[in-house]
Backbone as ProteinMPNN parsed JSONL, in Angstrom:
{"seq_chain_A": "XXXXXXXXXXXXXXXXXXXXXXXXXXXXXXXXXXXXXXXXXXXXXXXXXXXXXXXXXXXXXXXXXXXXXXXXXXXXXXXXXXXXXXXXXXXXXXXXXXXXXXXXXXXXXXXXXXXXXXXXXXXXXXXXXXX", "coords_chain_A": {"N_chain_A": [[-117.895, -8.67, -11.352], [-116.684, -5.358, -11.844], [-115.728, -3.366, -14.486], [-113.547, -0.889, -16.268], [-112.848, 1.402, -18.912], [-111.098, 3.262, -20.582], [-109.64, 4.813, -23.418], [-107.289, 7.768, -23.893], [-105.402, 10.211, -25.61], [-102.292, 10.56, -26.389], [-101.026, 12.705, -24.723], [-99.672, 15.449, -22.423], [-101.435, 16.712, -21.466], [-103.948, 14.778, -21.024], [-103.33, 13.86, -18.994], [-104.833, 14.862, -16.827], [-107.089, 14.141, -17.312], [-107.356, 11.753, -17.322], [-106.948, 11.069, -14.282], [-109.322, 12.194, -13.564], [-111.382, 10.714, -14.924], [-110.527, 8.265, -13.772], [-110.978, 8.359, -10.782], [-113.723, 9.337, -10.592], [-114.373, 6.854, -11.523], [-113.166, 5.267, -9.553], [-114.666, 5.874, -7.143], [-117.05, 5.344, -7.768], [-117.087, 2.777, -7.056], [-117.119, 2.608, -4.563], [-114.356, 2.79, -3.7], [-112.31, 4.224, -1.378], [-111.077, 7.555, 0.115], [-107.587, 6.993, 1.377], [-106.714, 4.859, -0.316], [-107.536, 5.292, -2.708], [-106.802, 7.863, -3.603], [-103.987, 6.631, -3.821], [-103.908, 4.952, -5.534], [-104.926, 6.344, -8.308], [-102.746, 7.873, -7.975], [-100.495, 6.024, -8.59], [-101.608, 4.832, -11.062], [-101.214, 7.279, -12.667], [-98.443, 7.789, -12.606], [-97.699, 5.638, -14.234], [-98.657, 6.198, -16.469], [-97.164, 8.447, -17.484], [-95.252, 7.73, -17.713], [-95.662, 5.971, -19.65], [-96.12, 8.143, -21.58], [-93.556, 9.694, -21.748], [-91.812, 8.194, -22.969], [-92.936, 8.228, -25.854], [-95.568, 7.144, -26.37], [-98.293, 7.55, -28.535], [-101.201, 7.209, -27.427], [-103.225, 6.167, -24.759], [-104.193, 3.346, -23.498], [-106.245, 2.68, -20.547], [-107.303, 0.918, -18.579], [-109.475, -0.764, -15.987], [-110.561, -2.748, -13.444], [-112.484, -4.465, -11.103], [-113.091, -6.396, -7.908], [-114.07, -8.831, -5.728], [-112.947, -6.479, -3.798], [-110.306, -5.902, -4.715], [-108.936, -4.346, -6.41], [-107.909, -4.142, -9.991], [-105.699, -2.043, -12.291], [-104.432, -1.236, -15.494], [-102.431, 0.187, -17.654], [-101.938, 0.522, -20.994], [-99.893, 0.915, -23.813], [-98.238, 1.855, -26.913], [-94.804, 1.643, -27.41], [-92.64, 4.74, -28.689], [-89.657, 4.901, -27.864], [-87.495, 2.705, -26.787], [-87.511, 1.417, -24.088], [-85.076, 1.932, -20.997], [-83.963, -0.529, -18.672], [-82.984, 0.989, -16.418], [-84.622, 3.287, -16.329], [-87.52, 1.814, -16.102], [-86.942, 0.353, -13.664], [-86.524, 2.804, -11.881], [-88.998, 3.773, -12.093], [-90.828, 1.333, -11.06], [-89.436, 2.071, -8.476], [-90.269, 4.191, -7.579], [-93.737, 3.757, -7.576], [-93.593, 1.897, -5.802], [-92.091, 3.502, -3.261], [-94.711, 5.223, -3.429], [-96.67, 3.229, -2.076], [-97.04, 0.784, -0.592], [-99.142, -1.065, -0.539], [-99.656, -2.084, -3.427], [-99.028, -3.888, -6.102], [-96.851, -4.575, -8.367], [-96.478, -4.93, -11.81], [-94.544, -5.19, -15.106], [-95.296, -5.557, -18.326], [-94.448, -6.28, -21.848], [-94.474, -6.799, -24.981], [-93.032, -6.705, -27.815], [-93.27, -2.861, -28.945], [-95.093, -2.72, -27.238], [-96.023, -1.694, -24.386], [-97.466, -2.986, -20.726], [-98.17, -1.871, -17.825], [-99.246, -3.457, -14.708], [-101.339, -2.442, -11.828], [-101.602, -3.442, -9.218], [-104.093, -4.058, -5.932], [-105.464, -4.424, -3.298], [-108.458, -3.333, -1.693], [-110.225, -1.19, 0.839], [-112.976, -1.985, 1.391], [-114.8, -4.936, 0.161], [-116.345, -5.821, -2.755], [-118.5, -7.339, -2.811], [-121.022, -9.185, -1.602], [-122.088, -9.955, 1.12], [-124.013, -12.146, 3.778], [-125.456, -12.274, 7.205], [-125.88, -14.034, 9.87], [-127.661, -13.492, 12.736], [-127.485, -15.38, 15.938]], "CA_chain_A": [[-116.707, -7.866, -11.512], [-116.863, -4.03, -12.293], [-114.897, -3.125, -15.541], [-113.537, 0.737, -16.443], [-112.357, 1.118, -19.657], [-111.05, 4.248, -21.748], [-108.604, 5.382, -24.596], [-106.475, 8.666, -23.895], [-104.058, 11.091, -26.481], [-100.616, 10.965, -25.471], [-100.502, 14.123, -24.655], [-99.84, 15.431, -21.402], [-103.143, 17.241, -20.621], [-104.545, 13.709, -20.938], [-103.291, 12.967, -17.518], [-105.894, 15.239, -15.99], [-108.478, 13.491, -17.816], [-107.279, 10.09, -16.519], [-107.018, 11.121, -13.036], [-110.531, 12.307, -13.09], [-112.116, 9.592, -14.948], [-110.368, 6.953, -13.062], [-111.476, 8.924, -9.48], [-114.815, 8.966, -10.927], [-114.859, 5.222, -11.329], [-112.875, 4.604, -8.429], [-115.683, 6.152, -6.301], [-118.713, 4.763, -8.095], [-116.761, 1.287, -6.787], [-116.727, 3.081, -3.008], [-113.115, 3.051, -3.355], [-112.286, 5.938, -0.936], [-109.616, 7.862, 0.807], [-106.129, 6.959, 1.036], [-106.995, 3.684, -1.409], [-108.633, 6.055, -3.95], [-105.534, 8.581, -3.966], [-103.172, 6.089, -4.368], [-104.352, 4.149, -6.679], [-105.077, 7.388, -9.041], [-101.207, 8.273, -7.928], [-99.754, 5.135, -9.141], [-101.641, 5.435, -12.435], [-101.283, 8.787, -13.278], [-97.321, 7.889, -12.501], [-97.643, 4.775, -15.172], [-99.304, 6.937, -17.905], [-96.338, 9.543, -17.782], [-94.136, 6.368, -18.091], [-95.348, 5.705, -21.302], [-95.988, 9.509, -22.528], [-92.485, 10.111, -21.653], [-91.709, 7.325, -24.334], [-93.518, 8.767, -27.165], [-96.883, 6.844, -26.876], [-99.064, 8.077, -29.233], [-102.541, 6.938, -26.984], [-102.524, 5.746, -23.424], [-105.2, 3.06, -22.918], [-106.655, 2.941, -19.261], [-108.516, -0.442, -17.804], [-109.757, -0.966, -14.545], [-111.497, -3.68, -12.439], [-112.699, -4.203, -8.978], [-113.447, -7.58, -7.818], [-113.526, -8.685, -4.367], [-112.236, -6.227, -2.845], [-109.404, -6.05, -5.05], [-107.993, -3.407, -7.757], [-106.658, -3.988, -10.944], [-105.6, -0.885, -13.067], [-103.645, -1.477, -16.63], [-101.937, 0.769, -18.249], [-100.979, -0.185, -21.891], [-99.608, 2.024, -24.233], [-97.46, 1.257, -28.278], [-93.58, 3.491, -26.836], [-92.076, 4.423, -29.652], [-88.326, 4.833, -27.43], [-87.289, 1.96, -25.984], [-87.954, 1.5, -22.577], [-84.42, 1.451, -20.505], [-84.358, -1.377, -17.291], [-82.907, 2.16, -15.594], [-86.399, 3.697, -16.045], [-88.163, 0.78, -15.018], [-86.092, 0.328, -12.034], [-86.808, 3.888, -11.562], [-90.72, 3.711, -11.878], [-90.439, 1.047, -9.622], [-89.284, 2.449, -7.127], [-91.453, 5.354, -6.952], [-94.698, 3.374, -7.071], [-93.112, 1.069, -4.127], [-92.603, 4.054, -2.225], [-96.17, 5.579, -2.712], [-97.433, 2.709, -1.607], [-96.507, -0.943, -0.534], [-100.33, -2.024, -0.644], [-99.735, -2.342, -4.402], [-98.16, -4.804, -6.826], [-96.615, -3.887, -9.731], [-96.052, -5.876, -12.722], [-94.356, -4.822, -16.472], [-95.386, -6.9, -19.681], [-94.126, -6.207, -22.573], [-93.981, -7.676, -25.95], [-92.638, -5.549, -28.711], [-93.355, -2.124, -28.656], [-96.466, -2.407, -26.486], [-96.092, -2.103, -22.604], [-98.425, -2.539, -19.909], [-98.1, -2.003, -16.692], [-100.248, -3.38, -14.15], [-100.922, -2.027, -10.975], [-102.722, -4.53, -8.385], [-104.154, -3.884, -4.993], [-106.844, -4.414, -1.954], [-108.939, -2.184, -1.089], [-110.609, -1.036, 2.219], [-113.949, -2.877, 1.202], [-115.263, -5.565, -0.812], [-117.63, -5.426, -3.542], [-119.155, -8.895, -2.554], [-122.116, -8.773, -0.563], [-122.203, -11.091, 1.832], [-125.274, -12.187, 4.794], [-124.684, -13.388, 8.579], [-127.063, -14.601, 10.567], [-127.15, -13.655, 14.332], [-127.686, -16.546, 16.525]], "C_chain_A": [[-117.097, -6.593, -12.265], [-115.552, -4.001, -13.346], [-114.726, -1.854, -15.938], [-112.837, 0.579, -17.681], [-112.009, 2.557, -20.705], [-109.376, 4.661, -22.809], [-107.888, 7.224, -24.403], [-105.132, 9.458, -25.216], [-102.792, 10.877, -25.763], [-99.446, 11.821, -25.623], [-100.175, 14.471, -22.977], [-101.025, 15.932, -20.63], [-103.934, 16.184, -20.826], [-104.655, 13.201, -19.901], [-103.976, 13.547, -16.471], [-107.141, 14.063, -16.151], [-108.762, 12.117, -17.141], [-107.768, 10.364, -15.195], [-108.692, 11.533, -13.036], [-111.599, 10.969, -13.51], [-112.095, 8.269, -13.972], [-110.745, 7.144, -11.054], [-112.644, 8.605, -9.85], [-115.308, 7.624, -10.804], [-114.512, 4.765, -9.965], [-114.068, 4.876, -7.194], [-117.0, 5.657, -6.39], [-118.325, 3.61, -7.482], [-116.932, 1.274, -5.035], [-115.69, 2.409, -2.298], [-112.633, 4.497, -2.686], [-110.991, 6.094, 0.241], [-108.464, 7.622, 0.179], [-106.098, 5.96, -0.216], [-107.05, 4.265, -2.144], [-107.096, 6.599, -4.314], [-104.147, 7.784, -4.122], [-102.899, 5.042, -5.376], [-104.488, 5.16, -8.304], [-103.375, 8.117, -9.047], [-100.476, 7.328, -9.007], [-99.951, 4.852, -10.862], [-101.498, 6.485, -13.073], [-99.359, 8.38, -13.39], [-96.878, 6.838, -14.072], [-97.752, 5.32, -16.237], [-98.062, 8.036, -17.783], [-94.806, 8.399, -18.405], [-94.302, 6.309, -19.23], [-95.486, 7.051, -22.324], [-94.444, 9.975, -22.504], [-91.514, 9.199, -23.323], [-92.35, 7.265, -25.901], [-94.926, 7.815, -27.419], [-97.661, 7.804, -27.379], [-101.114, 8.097, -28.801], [-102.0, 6.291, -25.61], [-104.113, 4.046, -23.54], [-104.94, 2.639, -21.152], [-107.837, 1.39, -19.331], [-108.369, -0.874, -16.308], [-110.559, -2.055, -14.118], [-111.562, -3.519, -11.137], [-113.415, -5.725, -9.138], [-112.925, -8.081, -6.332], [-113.139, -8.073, -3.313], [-111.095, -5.465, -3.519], [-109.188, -5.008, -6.523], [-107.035, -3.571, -8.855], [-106.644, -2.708, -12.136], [-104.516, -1.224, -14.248], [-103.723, -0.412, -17.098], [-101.202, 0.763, -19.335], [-101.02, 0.98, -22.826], [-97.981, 1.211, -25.554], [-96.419, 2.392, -27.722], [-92.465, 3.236, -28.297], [-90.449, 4.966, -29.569], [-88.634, 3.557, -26.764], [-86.899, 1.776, -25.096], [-86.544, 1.049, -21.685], [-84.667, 0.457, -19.314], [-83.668, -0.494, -16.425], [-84.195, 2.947, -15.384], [-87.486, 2.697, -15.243], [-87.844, 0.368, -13.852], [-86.883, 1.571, -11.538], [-88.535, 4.406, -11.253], [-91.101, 2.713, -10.621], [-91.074, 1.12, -8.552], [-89.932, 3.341, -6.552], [-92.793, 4.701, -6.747], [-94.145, 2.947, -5.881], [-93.026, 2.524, -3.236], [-94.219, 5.07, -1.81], [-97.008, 4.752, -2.109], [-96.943, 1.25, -1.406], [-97.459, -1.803, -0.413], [-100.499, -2.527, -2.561], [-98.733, -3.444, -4.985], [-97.848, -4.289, -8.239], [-96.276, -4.809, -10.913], [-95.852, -5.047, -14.414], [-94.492, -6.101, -17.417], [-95.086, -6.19, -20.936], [-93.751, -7.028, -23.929], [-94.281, -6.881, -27.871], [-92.268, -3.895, -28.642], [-94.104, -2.138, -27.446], [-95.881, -2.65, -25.291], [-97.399, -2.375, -22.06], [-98.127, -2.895, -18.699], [-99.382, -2.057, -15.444], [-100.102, -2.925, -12.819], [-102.279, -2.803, -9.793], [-102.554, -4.573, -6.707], [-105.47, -4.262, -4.261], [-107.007, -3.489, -1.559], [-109.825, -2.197, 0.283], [-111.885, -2.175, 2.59], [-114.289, -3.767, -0.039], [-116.584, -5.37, -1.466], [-118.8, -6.745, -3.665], [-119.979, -8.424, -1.7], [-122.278, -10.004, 0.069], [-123.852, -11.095, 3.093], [-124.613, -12.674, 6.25], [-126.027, -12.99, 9.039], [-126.502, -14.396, 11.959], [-128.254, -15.275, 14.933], [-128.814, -15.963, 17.881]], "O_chain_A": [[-117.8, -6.709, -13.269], [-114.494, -4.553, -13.045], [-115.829, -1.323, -16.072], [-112.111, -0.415, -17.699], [-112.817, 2.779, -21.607], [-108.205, 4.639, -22.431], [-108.436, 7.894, -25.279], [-104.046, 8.921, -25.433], [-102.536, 11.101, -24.58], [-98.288, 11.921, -26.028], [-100.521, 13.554, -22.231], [-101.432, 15.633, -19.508], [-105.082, 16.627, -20.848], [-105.513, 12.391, -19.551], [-103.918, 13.068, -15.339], [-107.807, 13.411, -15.347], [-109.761, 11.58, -16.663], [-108.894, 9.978, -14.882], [-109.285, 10.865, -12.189], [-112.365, 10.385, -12.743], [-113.0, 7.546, -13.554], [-110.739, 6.206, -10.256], [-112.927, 7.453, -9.52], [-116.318, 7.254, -10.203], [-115.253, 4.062, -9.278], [-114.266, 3.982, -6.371], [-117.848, 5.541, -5.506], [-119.362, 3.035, -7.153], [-116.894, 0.256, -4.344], [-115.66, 1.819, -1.218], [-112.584, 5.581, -3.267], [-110.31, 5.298, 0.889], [-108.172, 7.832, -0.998], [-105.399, 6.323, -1.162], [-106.249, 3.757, -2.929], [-106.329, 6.01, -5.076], [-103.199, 8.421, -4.581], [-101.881, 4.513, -5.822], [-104.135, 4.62, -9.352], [-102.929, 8.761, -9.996], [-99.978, 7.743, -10.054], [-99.064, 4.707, -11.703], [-101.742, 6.459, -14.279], [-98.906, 8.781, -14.463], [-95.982, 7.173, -14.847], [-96.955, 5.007, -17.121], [-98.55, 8.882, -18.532], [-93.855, 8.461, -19.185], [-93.381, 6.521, -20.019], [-95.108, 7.082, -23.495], [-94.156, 10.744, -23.421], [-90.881, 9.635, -24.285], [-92.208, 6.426, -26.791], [-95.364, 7.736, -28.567], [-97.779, 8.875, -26.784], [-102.013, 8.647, -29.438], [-100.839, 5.979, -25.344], [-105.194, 4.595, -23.754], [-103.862, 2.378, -20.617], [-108.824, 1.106, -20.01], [-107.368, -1.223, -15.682], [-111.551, -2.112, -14.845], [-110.997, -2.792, -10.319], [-114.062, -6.142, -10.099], [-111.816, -7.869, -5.843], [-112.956, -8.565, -2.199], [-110.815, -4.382, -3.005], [-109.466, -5.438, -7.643], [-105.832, -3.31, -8.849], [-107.66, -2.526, -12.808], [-103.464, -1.573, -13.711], [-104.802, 0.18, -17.131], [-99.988, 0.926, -19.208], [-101.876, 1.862, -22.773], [-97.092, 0.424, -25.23], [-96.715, 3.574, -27.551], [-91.851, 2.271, -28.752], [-89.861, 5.366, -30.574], [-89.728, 3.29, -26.267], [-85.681, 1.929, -25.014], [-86.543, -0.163, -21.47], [-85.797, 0.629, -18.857], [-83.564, -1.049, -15.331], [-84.677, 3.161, -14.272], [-88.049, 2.824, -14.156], [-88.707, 0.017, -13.047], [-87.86, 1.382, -10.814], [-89.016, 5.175, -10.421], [-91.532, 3.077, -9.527], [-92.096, 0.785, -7.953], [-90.196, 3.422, -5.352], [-93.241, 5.0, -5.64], [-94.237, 3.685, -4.899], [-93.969, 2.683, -2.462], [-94.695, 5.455, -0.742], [-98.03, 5.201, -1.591], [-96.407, 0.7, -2.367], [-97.238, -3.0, -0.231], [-101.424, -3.267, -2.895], [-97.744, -3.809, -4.349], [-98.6, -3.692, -9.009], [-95.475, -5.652, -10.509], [-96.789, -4.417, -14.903], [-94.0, -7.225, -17.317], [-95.775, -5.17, -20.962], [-92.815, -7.828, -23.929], [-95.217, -6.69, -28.647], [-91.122, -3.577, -28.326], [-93.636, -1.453, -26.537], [-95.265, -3.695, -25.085], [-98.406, -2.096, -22.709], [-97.837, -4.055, -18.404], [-100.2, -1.166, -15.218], [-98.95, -2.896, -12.385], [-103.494, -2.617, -9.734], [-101.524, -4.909, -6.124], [-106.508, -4.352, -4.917], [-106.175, -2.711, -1.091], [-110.088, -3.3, 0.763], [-111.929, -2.942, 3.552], [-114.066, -3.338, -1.171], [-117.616, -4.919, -0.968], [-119.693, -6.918, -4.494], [-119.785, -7.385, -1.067], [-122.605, -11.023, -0.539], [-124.609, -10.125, 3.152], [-123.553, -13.284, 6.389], [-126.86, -12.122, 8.776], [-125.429, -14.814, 12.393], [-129.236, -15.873, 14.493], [-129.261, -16.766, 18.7]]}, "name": "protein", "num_of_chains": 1, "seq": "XXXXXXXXXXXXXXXXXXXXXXXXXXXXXXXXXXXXXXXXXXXXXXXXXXXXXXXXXXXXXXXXXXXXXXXXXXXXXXXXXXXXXXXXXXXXXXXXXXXXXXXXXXXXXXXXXXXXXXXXXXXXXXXXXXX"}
């Protein structure tokens, strides 16, 4: 399993930084194309979620395994998070993409939202034997 892992300001010129780091990784994983850009969409959309809420740092974690994409987005909001916003986030990931899963955890201040998907190829290496 591949692991990405970084700490962000929560500021808004942070969300360049994300988007490039997490392109960066997503490509060293030869996550590419439409996968790549929406996967970098859906987080970049998460991290405004919680800068909009007064996080003070964003953290950013990534995996790849299988095939498979997980991106976390956790972040201390120091407004509390309406279930009109979250509805509202949502719904915008769902429509950039319906290859993703979305999941909110929360317990206290701290959110994190995960964002879980398949990608075009797997990172498994497999053999076949012709006959």
């Amino acid at each position: 399993m591949e692991r990405f892992a970084t700490e962000l300001p929560g500021e808004p010129a942070a969300l360049r930084e994300l988007r490039q780091q997490l392109d960066g990784w997503l490509t060293s994983q030869a996550v590419e194309g439409e996968d790549r850009d929406l996967a970098i969409i859906a987080a970049h959309h998460a991290a405004v979620y919680t800068l909009q809420r007064g996080a003070p740092t964003i953290d950013l974690a990534a995996t790849r395994d299988s095939g498979r994409v997980t991106i976390e987005v956790t972040a201390q909001l120091t407004t509390e998070p309406r279930g009109d916003d979250l509805v509202e986030l949502l719904g915008l990931l769902q429509r950039i993409s319906d290859q993703f899963e979305i999941a909110f955890h929360g317990s206290g201040s701290t959110t994190t939202i995960t964002i879980t998907g398949r990608t075009g190829r797997s990172n498994t290496s497999s053999t076949s034997s012709a006959d």
